[in-house]
The first five atom37 places (N, CA, C, CB, O) and aatype in JSON, in Angstrom:
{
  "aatype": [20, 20, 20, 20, 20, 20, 20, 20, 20, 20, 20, 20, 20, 20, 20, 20, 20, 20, 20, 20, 20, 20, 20, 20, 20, 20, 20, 20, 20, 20, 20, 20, 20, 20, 20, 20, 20, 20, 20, 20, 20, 20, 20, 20, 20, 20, 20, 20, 20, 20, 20, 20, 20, 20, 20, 20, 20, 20, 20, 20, 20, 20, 20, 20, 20, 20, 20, 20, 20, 20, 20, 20, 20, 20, 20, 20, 20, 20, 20, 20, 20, 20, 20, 20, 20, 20, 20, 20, 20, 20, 20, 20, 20, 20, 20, 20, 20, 20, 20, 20, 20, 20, 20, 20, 20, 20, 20, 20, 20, 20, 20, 20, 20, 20, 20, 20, 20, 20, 20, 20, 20, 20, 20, 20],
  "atom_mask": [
    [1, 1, 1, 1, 1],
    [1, 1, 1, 1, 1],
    [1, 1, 1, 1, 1],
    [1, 1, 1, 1, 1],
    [1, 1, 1, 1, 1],
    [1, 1, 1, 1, 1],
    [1, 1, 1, 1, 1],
    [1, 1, 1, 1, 1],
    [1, 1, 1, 1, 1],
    [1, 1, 1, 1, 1],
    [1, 1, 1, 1, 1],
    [1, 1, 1, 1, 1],
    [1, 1, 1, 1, 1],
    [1, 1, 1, 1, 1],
    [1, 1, 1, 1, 1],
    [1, 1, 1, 1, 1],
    [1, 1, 1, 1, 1],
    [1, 1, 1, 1, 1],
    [1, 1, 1, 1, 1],
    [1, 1, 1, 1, 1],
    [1, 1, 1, 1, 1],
    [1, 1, 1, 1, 1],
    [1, 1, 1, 1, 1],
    [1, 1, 1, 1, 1],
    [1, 1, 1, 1, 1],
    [1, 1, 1, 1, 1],
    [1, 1, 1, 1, 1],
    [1, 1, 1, 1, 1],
    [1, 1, 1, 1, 1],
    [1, 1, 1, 1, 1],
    [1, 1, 1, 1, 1],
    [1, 1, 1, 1, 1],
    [1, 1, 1, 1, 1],
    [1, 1, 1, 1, 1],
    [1, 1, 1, 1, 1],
    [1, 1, 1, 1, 1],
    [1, 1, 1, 1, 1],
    [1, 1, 1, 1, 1],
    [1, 1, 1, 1, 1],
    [1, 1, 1, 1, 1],
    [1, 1, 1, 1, 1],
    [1, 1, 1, 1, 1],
    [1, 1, 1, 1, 1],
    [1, 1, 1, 1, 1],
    [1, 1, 1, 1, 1],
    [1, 1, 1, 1, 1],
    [1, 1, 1, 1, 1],
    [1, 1, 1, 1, 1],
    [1, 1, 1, 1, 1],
    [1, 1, 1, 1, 1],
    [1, 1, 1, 1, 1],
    [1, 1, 1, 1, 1],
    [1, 1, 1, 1, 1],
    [1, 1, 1, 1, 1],
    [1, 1, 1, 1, 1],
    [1, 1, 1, 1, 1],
    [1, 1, 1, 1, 1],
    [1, 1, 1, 1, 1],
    [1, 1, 1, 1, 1],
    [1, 1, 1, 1, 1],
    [1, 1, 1, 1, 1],
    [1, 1, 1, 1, 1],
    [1, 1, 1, 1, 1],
    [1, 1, 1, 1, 1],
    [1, 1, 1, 1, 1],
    [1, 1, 1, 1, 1],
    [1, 1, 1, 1, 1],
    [1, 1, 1, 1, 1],
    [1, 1, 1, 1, 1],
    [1, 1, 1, 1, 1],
    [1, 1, 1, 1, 1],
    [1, 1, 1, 1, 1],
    [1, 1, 1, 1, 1],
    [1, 1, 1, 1, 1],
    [1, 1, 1, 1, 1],
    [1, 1, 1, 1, 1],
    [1, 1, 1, 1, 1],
    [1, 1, 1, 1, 1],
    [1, 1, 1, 1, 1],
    [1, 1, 1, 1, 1],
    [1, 1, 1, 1, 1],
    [1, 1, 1, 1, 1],
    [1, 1, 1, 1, 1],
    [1, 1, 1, 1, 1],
    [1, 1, 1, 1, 1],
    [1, 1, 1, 1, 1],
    [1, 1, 1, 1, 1],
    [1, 1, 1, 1, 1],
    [1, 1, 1, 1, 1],
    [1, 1, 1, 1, 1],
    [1, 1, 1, 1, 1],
    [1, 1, 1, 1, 1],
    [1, 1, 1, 1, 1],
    [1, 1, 1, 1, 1],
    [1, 1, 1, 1, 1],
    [1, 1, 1, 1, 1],
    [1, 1, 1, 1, 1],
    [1, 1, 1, 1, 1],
    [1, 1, 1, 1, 1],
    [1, 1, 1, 1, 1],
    [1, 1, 1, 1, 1],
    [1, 1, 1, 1, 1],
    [1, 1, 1, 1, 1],
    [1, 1, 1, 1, 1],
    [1, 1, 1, 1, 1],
    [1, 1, 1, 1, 1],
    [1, 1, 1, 1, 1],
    [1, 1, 1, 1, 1],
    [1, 1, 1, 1, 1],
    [1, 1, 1, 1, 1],
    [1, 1, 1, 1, 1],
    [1, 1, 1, 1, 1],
    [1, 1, 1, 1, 1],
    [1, 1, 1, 1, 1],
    [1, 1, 1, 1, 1],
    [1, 1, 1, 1, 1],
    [1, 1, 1, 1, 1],
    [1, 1, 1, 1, 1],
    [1, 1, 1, 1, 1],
    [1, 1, 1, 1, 1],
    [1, 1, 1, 1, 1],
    [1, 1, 1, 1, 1],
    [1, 1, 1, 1, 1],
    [1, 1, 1, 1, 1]
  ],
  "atom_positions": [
    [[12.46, 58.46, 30.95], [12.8, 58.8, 32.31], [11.72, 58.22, 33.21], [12.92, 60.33, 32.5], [10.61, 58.32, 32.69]],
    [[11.73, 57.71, 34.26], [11.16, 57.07, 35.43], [11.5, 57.24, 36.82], [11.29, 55.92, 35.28], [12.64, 57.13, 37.28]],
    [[10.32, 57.54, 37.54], [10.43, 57.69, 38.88], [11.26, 56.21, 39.47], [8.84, 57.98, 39.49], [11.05, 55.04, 39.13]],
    [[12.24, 56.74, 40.43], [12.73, 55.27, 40.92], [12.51, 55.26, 42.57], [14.54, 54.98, 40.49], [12.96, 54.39, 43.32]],
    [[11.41, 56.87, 43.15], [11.6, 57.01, 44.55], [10.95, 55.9, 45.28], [11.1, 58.3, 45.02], [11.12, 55.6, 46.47]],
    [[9.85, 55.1, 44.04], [8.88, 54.45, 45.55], [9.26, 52.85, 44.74], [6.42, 55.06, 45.81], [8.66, 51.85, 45.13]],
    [[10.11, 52.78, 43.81], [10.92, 51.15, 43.44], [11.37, 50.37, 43.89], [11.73, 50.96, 42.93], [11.24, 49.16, 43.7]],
    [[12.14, 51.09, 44.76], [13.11, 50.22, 45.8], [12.92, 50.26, 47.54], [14.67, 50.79, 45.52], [12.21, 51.1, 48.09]],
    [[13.49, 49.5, 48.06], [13.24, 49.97, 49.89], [13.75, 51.23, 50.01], [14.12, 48.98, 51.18], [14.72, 51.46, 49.3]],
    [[13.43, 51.94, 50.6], [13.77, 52.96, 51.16], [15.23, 52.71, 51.87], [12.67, 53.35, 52.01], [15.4, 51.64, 52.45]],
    [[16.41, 53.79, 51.81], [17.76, 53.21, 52.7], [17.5, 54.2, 53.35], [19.4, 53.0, 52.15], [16.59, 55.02, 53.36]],
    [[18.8, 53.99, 54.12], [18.66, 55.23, 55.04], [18.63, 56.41, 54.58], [19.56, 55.37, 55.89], [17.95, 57.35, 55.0]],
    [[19.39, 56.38, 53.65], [19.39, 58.23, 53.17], [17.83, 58.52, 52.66], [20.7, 58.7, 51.49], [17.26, 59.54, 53.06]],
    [[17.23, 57.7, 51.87], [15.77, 58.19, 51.59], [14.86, 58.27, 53.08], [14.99, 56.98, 50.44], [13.67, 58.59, 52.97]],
    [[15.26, 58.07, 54.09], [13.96, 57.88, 55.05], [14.04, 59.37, 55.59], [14.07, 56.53, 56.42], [15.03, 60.05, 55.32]],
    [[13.03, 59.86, 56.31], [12.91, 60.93, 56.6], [12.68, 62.16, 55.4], [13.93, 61.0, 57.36], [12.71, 63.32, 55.8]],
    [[12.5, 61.95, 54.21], [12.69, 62.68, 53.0], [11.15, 62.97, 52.77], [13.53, 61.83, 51.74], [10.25, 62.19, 53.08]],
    [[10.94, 64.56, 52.01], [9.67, 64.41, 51.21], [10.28, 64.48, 49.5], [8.45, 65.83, 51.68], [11.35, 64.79, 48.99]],
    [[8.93, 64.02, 48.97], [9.48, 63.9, 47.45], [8.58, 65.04, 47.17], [9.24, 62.34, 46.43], [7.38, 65.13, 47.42]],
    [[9.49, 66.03, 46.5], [9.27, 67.24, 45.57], [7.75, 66.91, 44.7], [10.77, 67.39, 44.4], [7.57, 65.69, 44.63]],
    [[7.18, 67.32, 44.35], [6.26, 67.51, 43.19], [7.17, 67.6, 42.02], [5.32, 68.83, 43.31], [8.17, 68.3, 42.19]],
    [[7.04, 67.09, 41.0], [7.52, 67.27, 39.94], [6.65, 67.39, 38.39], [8.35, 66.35, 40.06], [5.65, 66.71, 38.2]],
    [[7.04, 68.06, 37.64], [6.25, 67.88, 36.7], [7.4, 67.64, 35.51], [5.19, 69.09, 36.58], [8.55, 68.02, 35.73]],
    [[7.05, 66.93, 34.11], [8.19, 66.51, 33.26], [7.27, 66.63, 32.2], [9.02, 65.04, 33.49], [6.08, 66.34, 32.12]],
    [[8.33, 67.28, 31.15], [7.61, 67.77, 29.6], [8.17, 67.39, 28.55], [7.55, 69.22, 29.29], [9.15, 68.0, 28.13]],
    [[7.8, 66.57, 28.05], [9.02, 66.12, 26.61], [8.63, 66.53, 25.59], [9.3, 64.59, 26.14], [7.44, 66.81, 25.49]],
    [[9.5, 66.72, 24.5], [8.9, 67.46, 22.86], [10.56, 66.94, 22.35], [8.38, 69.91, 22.75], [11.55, 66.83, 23.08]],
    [[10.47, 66.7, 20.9], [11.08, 66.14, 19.92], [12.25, 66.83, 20.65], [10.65, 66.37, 18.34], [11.28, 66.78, 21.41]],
    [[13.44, 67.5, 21.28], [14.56, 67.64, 22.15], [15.09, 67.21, 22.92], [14.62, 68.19, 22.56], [16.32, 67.14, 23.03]],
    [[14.23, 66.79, 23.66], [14.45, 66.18, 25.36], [13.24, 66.5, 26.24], [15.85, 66.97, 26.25], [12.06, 66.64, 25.92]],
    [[13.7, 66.55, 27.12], [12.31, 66.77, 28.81], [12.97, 68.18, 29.59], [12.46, 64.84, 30.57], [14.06, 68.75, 29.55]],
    [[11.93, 68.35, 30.18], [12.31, 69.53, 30.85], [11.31, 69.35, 32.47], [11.9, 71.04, 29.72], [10.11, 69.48, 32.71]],
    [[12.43, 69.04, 33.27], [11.43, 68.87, 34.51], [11.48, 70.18, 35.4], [11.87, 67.51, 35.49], [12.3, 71.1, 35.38]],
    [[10.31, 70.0, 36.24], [9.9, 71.23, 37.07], [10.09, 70.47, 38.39], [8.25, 71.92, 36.78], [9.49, 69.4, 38.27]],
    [[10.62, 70.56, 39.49], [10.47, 70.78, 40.68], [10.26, 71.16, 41.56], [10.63, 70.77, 40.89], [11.2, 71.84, 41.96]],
    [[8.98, 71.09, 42.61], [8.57, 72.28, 43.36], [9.54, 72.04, 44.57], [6.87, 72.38, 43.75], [9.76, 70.87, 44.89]],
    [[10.1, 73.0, 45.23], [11.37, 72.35, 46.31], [11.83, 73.96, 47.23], [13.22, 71.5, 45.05], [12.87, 74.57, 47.45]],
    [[9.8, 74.23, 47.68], [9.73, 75.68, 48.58], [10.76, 75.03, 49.93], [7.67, 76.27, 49.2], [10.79, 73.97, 50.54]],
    [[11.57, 76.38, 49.97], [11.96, 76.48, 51.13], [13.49, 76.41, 51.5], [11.28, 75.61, 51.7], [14.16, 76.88, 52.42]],
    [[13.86, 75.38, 50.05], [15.16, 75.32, 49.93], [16.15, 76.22, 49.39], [15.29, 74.46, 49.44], [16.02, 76.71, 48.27]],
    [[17.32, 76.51, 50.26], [18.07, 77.58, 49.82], [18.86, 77.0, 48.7], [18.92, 78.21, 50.92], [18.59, 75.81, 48.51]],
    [[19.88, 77.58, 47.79], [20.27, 77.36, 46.6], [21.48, 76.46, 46.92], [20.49, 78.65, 45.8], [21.95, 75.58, 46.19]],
    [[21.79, 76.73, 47.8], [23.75, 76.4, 48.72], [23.11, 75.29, 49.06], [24.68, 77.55, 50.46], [23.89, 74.33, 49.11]],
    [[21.82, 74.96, 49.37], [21.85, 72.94, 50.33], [20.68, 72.45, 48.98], [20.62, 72.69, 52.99], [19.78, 71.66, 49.21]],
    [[20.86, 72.96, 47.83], [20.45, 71.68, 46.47], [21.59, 71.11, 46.14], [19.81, 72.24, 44.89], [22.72, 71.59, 46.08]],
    [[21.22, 70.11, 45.94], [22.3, 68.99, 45.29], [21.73, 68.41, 44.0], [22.6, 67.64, 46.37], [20.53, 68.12, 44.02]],
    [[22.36, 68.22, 42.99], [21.83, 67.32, 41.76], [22.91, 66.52, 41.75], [21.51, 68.01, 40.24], [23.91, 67.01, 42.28]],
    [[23.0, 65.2, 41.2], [23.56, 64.3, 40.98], [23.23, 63.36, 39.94], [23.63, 63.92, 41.89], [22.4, 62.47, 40.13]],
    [[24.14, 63.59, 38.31], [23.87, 62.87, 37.49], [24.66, 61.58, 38.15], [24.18, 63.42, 36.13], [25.48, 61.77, 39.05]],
    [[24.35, 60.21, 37.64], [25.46, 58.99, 37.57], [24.84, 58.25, 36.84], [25.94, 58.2, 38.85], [23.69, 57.93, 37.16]],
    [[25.4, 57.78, 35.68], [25.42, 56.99, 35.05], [23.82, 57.32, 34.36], [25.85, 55.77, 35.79], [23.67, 58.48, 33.98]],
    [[22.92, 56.59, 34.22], [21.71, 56.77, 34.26], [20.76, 57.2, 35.44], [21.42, 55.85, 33.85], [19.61, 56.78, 35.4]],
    [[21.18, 58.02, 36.5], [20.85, 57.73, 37.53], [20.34, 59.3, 37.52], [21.87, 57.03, 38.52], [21.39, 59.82, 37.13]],
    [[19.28, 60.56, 37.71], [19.56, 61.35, 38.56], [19.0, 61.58, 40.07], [19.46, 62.18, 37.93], [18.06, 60.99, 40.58]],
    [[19.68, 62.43, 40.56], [19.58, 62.37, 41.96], [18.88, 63.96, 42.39], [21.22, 62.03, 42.65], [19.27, 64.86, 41.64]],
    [[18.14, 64.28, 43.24], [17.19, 65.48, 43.73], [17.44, 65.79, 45.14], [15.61, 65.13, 43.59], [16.62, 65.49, 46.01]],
    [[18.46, 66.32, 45.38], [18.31, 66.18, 46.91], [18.27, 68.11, 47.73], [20.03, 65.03, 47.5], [18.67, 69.13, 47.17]],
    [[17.86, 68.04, 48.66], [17.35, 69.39, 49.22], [17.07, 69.32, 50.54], [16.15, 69.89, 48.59], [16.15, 68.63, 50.99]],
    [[18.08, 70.23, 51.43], [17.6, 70.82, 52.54], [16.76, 71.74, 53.17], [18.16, 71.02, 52.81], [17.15, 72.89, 53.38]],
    [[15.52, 71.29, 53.52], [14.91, 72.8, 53.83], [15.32, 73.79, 55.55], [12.99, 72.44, 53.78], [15.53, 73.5, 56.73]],
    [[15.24, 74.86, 54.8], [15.82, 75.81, 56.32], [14.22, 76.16, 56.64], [17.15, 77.69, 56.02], [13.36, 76.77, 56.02]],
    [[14.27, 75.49, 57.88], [12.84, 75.33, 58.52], [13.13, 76.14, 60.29], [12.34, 73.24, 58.58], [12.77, 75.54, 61.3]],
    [[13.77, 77.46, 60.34], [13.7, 78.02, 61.63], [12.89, 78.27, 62.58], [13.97, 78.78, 61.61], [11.85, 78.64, 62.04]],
    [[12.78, 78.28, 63.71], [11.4, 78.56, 64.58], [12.09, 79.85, 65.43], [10.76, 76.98, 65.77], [13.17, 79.65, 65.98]],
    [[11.38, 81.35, 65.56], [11.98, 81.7, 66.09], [12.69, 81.53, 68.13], [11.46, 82.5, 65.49], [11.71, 81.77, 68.84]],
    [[13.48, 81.34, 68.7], [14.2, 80.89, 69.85], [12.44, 81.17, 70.65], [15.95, 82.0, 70.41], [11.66, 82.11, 70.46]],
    [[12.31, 79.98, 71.53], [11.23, 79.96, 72.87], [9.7, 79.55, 71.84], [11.12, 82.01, 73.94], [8.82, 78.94, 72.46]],
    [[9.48, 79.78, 70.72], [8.26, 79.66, 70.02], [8.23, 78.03, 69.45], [8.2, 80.86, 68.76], [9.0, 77.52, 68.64]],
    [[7.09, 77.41, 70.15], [7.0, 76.14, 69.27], [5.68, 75.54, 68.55], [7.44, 75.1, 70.1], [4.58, 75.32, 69.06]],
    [[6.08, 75.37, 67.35], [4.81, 75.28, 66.65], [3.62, 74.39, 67.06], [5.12, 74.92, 65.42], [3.83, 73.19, 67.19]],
    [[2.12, 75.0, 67.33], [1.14, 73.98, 67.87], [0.74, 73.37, 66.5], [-0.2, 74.62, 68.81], [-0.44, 73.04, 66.59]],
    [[1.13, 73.15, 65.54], [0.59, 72.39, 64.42], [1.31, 72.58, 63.32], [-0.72, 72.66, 64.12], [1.15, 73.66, 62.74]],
    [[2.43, 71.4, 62.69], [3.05, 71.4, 61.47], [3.1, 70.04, 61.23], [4.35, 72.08, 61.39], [3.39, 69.02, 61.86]],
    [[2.55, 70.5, 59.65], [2.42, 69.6, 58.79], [3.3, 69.27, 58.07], [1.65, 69.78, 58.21], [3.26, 68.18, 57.49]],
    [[4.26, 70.07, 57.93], [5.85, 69.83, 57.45], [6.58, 69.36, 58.3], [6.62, 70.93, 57.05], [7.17, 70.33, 58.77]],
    [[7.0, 68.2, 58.94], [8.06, 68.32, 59.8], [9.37, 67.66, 59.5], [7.63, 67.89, 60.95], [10.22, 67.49, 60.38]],
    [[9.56, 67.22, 57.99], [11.09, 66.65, 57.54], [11.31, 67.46, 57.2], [11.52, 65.64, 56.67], [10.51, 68.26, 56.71]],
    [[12.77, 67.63, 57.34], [13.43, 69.19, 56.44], [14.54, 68.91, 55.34], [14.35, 70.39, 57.65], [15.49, 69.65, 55.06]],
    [[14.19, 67.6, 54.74], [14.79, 67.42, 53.43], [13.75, 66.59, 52.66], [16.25, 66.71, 53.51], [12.8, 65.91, 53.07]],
    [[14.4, 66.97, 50.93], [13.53, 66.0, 50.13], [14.79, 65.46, 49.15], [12.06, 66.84, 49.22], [15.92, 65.84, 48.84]],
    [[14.0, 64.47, 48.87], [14.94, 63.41, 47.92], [13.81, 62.69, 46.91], [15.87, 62.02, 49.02], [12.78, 62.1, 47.23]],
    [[14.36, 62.96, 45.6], [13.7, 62.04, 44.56], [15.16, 61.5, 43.5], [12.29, 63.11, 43.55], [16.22, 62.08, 43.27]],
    [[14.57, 59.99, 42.97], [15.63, 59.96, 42.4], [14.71, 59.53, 40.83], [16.85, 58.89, 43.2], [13.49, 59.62, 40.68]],
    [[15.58, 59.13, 39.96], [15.31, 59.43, 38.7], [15.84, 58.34, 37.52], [15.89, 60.77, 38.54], [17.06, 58.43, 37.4]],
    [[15.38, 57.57, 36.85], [16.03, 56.72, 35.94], [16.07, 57.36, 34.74], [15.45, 55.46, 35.81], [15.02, 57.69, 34.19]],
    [[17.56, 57.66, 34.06], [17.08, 58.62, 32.75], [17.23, 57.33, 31.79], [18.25, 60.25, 32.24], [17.94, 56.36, 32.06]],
    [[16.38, 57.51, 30.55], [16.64, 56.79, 29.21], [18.11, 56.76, 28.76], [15.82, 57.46, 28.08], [18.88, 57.7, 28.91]],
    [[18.38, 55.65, 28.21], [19.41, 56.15, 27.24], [19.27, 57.07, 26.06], [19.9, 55.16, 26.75], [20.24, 57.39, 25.38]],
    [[17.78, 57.59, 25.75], [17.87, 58.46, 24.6], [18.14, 59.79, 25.05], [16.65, 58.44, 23.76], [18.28, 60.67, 24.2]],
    [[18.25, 60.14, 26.53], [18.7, 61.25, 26.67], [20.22, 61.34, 27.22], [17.78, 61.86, 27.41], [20.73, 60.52, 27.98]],
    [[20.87, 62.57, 26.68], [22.31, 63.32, 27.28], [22.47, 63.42, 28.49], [22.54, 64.66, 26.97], [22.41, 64.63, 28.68]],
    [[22.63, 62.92, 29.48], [22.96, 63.25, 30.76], [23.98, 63.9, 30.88], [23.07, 62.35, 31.48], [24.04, 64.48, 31.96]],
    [[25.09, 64.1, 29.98], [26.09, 65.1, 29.98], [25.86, 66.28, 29.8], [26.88, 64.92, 29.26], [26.8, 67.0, 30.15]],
    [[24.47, 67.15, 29.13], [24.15, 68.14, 29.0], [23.14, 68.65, 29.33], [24.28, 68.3, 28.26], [22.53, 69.52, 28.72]],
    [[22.75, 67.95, 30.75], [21.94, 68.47, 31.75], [22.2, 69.95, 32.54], [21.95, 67.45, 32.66], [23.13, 70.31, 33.25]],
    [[20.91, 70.69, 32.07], [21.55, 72.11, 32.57], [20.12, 72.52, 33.36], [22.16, 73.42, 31.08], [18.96, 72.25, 33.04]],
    [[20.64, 73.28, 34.5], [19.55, 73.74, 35.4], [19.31, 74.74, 35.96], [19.45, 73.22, 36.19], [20.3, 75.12, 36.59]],
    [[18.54, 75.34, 36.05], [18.21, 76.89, 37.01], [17.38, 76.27, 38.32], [16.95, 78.32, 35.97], [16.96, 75.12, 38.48]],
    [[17.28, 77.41, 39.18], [16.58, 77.18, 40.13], [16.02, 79.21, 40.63], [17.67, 76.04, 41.3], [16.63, 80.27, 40.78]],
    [[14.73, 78.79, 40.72], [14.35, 80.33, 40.91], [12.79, 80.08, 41.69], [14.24, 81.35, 39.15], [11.93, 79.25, 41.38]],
    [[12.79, 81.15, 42.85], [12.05, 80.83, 43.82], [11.38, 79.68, 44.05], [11.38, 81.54, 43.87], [10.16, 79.53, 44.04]],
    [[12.46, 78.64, 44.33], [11.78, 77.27, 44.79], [11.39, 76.7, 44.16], [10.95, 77.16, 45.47], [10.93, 75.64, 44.59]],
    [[11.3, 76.97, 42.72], [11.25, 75.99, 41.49], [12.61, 75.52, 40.83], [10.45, 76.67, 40.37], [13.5, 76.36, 40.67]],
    [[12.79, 74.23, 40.43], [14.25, 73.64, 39.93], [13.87, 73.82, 38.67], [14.79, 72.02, 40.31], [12.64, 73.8, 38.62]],
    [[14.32, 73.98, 37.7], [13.78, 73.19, 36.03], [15.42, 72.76, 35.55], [12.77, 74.72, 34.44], [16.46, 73.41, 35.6]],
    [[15.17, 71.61, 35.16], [16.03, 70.81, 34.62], [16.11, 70.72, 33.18], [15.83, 69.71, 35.11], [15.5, 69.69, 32.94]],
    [[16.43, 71.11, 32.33], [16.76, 70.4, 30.71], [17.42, 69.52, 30.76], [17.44, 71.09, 29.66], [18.42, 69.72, 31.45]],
    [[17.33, 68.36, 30.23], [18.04, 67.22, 29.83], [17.71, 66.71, 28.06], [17.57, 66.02, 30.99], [16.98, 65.75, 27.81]],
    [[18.23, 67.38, 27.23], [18.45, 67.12, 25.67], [18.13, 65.83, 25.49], [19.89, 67.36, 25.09], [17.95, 65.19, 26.53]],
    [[18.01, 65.26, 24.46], [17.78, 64.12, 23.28], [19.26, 63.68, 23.38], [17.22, 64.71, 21.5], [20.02, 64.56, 23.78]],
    [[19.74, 62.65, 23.15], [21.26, 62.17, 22.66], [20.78, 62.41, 20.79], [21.8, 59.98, 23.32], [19.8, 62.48, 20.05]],
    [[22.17, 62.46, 20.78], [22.59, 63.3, 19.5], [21.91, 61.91, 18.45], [24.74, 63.76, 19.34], [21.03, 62.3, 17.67]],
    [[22.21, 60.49, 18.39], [21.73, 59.9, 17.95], [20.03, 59.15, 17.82], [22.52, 59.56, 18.16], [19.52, 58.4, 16.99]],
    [[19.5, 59.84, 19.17], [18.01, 60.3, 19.2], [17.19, 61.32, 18.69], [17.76, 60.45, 20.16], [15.98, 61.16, 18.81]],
    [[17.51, 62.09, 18.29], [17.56, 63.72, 17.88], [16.83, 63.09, 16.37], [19.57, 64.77, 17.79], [17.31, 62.13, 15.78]],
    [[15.76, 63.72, 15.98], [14.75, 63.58, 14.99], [15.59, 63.99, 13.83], [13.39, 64.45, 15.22], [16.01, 65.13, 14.02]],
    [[15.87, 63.64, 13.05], [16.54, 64.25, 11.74], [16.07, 64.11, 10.47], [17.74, 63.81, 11.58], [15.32, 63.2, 10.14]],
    [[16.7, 65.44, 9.29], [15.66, 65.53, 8.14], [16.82, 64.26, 7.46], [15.33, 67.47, 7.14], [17.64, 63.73, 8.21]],
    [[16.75, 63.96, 6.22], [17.45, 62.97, 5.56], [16.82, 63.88, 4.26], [17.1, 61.15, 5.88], [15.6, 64.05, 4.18]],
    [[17.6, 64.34, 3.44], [17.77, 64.95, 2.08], [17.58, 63.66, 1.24], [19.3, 65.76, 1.84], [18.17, 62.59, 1.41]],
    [[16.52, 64.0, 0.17], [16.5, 62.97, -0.58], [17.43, 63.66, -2.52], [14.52, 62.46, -0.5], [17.49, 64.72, -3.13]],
    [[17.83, 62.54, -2.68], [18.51, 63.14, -3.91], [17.68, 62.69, -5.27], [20.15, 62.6, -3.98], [17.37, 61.51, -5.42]],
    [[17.38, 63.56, -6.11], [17.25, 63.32, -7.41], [18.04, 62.67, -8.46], [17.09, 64.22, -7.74], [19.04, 63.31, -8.75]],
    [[17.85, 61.43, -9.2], [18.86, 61.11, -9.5], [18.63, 61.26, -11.17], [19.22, 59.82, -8.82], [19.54, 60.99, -11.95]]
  ]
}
């Protein structure tokens, strides 16, 4: 798996975006990524497998209350976007995900023909 956010030009849909923090863990199964993605409600995440492709996308609900305007923010895009090149050794079909206080975690499995296997030896 490979970062593909800072590979290519930026299009329009990437401009204005922050890229999540991410962290990614692999062990003889697959990877398991972490996304930090404070702020975003559950209803404006988007994931998008394609092909080898995945996609990270997130709206943040950034309200000010009516007449109050902030004298200093350091946040001021209210979406993030990362995108993602998966291996072919992993399942993109059995990508499964939670999301819990502003953390994403992603599983994405081994393909079945990547998958470490014992081989029985026979006595003959």
């Amino acid at each position: 798996m490979s970062d593909n956010s800072q590979d290519k030009q930026p299009s329009a849909r990437d401009e204005g975006a922050l890229q999540p923090p991410v962290d990614v863990i692999e062990d003889a199964s697959g990877i398991t990524l972490y996304a930090d993605l404070p702020g975003v409600p559950k209803d404006k995440l988007q994931l998008h497998v394609e092909a080898d492709t995945l996609t990270i996308e997130g709206e943040i609900d950034l309200e000010m209350p009516g007449g109050i305007e902030a004298s200093h923010a350091e946040v001021n895009l209210s979406r993030y976007r990362r995108v993602f090149s998966l291996s072919k050794e992993l399942d993109a079909s059995k990508v499964s995900a939670e999301f819990s206080q502003g953390v994403l975690k992603l599983v994405i499995p081994k393909a079945e023909h990547a998958q470490p296997r014992k081989v029985e030896v026979k006595i003959l």
